[in-house]
C-alpha positions in Angstrom: -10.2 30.6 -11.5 -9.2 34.1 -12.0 -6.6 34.3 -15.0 -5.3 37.9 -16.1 -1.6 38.9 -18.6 0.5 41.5 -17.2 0.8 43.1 -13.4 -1.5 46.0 -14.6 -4.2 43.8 -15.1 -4.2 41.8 -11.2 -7.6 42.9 -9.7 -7.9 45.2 -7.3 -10.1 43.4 -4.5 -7.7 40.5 -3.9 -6.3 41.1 -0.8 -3.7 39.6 0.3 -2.4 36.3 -1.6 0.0 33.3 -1.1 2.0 33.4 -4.6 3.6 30.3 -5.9 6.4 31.6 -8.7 7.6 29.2 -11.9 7.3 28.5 -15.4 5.3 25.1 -14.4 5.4 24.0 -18.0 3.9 20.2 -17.6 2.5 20.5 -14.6 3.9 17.4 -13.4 4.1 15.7 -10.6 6.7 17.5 -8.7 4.8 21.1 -9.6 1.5 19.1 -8.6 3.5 18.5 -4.9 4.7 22.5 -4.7 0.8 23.7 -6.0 -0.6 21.9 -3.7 1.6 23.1 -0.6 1.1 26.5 -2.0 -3.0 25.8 -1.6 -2.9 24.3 1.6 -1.0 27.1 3.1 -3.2 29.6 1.4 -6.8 27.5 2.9 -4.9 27.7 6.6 -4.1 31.8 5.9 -7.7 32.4 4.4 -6.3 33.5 1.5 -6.3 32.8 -2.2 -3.9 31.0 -3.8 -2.1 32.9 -7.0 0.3 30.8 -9.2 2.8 33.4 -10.9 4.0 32.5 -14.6 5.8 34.1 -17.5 5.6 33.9 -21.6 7.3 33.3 -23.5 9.7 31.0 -21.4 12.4 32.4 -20.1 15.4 30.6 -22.0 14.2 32.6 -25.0 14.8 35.5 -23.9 17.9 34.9 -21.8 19.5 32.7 -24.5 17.9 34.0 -27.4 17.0 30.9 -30.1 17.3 28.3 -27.4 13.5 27.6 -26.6 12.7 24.2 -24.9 9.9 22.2 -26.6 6.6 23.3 -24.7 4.6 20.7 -22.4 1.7 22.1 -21.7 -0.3 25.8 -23.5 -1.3 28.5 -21.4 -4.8 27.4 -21.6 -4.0 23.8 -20.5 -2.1 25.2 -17.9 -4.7 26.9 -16.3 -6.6 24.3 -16.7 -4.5 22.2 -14.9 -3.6 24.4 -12.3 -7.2 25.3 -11.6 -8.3 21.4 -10.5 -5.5 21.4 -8.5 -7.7 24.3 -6.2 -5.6 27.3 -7.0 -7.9 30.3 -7.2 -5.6 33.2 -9.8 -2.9 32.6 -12.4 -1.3 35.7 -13.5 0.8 35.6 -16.9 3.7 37.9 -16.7 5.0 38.6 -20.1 9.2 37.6 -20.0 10.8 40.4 -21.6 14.5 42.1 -22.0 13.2 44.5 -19.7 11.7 42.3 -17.1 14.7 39.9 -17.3 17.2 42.9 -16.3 15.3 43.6 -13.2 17.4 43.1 -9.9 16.2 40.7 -7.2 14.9 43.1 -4.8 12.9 44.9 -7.9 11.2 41.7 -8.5 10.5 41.1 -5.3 9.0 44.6 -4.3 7.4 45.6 -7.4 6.0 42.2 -8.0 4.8 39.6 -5.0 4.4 43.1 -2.6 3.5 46.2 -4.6 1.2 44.1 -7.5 0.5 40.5 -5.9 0.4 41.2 -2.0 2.2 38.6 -0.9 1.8 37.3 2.4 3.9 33.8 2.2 5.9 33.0 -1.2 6.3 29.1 -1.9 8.5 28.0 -4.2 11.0 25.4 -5.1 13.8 24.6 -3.2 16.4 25.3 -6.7 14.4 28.4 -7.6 16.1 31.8 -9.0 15.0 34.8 -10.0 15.6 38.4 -11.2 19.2 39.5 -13.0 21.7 36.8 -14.1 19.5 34.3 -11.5 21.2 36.0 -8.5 18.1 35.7 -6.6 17.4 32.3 -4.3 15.2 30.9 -1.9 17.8 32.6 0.7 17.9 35.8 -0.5 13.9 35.8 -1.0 13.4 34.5 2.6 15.6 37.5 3.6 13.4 39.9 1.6 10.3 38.3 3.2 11.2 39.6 6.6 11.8 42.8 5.2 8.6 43.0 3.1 6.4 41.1 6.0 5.7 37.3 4.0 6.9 34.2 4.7 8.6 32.1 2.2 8.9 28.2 2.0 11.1 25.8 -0.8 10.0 22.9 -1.2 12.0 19.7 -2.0 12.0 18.3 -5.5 9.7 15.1 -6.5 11.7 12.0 -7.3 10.4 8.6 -8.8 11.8 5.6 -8.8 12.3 3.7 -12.3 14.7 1.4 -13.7 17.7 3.6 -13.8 17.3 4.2 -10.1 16.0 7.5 -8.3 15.1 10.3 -11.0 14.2 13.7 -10.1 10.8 15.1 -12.0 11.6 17.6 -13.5 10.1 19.7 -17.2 13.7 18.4 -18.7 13.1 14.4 -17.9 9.6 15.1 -19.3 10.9 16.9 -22.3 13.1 14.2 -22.9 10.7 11.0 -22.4 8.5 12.6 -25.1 11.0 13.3 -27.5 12.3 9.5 -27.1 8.7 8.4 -27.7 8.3 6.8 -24.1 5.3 8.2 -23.4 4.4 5.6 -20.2 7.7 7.2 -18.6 6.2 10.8 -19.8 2.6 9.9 -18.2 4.0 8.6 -15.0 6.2 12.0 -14.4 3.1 13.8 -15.4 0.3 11.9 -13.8 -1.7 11.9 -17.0 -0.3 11.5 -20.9 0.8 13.7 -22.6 -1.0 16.4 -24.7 -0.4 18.1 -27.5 -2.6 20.9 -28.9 -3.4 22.3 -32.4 -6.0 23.2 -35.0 -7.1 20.4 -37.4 -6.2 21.6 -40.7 -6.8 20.3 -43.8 -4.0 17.5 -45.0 -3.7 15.3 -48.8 -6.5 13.8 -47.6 -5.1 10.2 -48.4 -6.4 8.5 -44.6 -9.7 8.9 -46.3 -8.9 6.9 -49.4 -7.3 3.9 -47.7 -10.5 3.7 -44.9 -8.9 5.5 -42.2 -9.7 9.0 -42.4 -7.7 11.0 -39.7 -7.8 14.5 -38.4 -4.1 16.4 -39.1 -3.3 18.4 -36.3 -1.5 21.6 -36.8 0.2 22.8 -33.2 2.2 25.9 -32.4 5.8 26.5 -32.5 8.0 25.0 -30.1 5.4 22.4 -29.2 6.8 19.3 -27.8 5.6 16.7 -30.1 7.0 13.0 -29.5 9.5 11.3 -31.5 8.1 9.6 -35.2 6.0 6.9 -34.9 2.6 5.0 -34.2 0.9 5.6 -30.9 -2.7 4.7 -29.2 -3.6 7.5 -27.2 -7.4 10.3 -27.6 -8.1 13.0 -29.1 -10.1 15.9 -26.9 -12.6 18.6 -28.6 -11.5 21.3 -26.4 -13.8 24.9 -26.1 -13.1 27.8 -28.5 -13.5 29.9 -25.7 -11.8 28.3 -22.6 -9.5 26.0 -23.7 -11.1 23.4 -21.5 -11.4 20.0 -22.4 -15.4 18.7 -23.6 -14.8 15.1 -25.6 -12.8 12.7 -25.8 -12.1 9.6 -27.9 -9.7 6.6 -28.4 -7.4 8.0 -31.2 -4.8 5.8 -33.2 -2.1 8.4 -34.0 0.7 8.9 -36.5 3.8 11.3 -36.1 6.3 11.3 -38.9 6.6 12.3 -42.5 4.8 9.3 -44.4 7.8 8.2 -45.9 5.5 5.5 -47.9 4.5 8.6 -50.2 7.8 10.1 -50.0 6.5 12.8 -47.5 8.5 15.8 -46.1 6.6 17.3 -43.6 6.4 16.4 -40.4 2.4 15.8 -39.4 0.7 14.9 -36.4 -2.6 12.8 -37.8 -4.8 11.6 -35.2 -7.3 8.3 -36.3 -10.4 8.9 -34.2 -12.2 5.2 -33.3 -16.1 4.8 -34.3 -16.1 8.0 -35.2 -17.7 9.7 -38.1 -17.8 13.7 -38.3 -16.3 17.0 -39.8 -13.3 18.4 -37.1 -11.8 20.8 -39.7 -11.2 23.9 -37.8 -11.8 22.6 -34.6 -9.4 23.2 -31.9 -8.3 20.1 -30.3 -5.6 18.1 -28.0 -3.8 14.8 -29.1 -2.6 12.9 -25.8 0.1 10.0 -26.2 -0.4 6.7 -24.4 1.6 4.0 -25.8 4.2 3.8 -28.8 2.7 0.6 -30.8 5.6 1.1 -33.7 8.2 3.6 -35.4 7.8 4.8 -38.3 8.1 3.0 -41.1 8.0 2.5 -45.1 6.3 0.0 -46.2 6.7 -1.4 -49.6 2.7 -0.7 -51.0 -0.5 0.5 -49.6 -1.6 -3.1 -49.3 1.3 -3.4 -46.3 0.6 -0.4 -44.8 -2.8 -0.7 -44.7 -2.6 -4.4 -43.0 0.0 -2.4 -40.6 -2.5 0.5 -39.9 -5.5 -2.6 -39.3 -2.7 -4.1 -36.6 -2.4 -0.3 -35.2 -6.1 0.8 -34.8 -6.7 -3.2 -33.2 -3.9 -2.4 -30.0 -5.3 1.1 -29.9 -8.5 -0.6 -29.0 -7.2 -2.4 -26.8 -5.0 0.0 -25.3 -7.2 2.4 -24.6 -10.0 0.4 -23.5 -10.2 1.8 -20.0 -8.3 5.0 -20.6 -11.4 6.1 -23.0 -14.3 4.3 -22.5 -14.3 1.5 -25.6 -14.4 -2.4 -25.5 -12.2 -4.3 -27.5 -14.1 -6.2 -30.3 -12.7 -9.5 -30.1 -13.0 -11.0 -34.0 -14.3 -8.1 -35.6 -11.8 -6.5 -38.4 -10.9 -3.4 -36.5 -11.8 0.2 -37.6 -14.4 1.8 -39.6 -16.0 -0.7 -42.0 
């Protein structure tokens, strides 16, 4: 997949394009449903299919200090976006500038002069240039003008407990913040992922038996609420950002309030596993909450605790990751 940053940077030889437009932070499964229309309409045209996104997001810089929790990095975007068979991503950098632009300016300069649209899809509640005055209306009335086609498309819903929901990055973003990561994998399609660098921690994993790799993500990352979950950790490419391994990962979120922490971590317990990740950059994806967090009266507690947590990871992720449950064997490294 082509990927460039900025409208000076599109390449010259792409011809004509069907352009979908959002932030598409998660890709989840109602952006999965609006890609995918976007790349069958481009396969029927002949054409390539170009996703359209911005950075930062655009609350930022509208509503200066208000930045939602991130789903999903640029690179695991693309990524993303990329399997689902679209063939260019541009990044459009969000700035004051840019945000001031008038409807008609985005849609000229942008999708005709720079992107070459020839249809526009989009969702059905979408807005664009100054103070959100643009909509799919006003954009299908441009397309006649400018010669492309435009199509919204209805919203995803799912049906859960509470009735008929409406998949949105907002739902997601708030599943993962209440630690219910099955909810946050069944809007996504797939768990959640954080990503980060693994930095060096107090080491103290190591000295009770379960050495773990401490996982230091960007700001505004969208890291679930404190607790105990079983979920992997992926060695992703330096270069790409594309996922290469993956293992069953028992993982910790909180402050260690048995050692009278502060900091919030992210520390990830890699299964069978016995190597150096310092430096490496990496993904953590939640699939279950075992436990919140907790403090335990000594280590002897927590260790028993961290035996019980490493023993349902096992089991959890059984399928998910490739490992077999060891039925009667003292779970984790020996």
């Amino acid at each position: 997949m082509l990927r460039w940053r900025g409208l000076e940077a599109t390449p010259g030889d792409l011809g004509r394009t069907v352009v979908t437009v959002g932030m598409y932070d998660g890709v989840h499964r109602g952006h999965q449903e609006l890609i995918g229309t976007a790349v069958r309409r481009a396969r029927t045209l002949g054409r390539p299919c170009l996703l359209l996104t911005f950075d930062p997001h655009p609350s930022e810089v509208v509503r200066p200090g208000s930045h939602p929790a991130i789903l999903t990095s640029l690179d695991r975007k693309a990524e993303l976006v990329a399997a689902l068979g679209v063939d260019a991503m541009c990044v459009l950098p969000f700035t004051p500038e840019f945000q001031r632009l008038a409807p008609e300016t985005f849609t000229h300069t942008v999708l005709v002069q720079h992107l070459h649209a020839a249809s526009v899809v989009v969702g059905e509640n979408f807005t664009y240039g100054h103070r959100a005055a643009g909509t799919v209306t006003t954009l299908a009335q441009e397309g006649r003008r400018f010669g492309f086609t435009v199509e919204g498309v209805s919203l995803a819903g799912d049906t859960s407990a509470d009735g008929e929901i409406t998949i949105s990055s907002t739902y997601v973003r708030a599943c993962v913040a209440a630690g219910d990561m099955e909810a946050a994998a069944r809007a996504l399609g797939r768990p959640h992922r954080i990503e980060g660098v693994v930095v060096r921690g107090e080491r103290r994993g190591r000295e009770l038996g379960y050495p773990t790799a401490n996982v230091e993500s960007p700001p505004y990352t969208a890291v679930p609420a404190d607790g105990v979950y079983a979920g992997g950790l992926v060695i992703l490419d330096p270069r790409t950002g594309a996922s290469v391994r993956t293992a069953p990962a028992a993982i910790s979120v909180g402050t260690n309030p048995t050692f009278q922490g502060s900091r919030r971590t992210v520390e990830a317990y890699l299964l069978d596993f016995d190597g150096d990740l310092y430096g490496e950059h990496v993904g953590v994806e939640f699939v279950q909450r075992l436990r919140p967090m907790t403090t335990f009266a000594g280590v002897a507690e927590l260790v028993a605790a961290m035996d019980r947590d490493v023993g349902a990871t096992r089991a959890i992720t059984a399928s998910a990751y490739g490992t077999a449950p060891r039925p009667g064997a003292v779970p984790g490294p020996g």
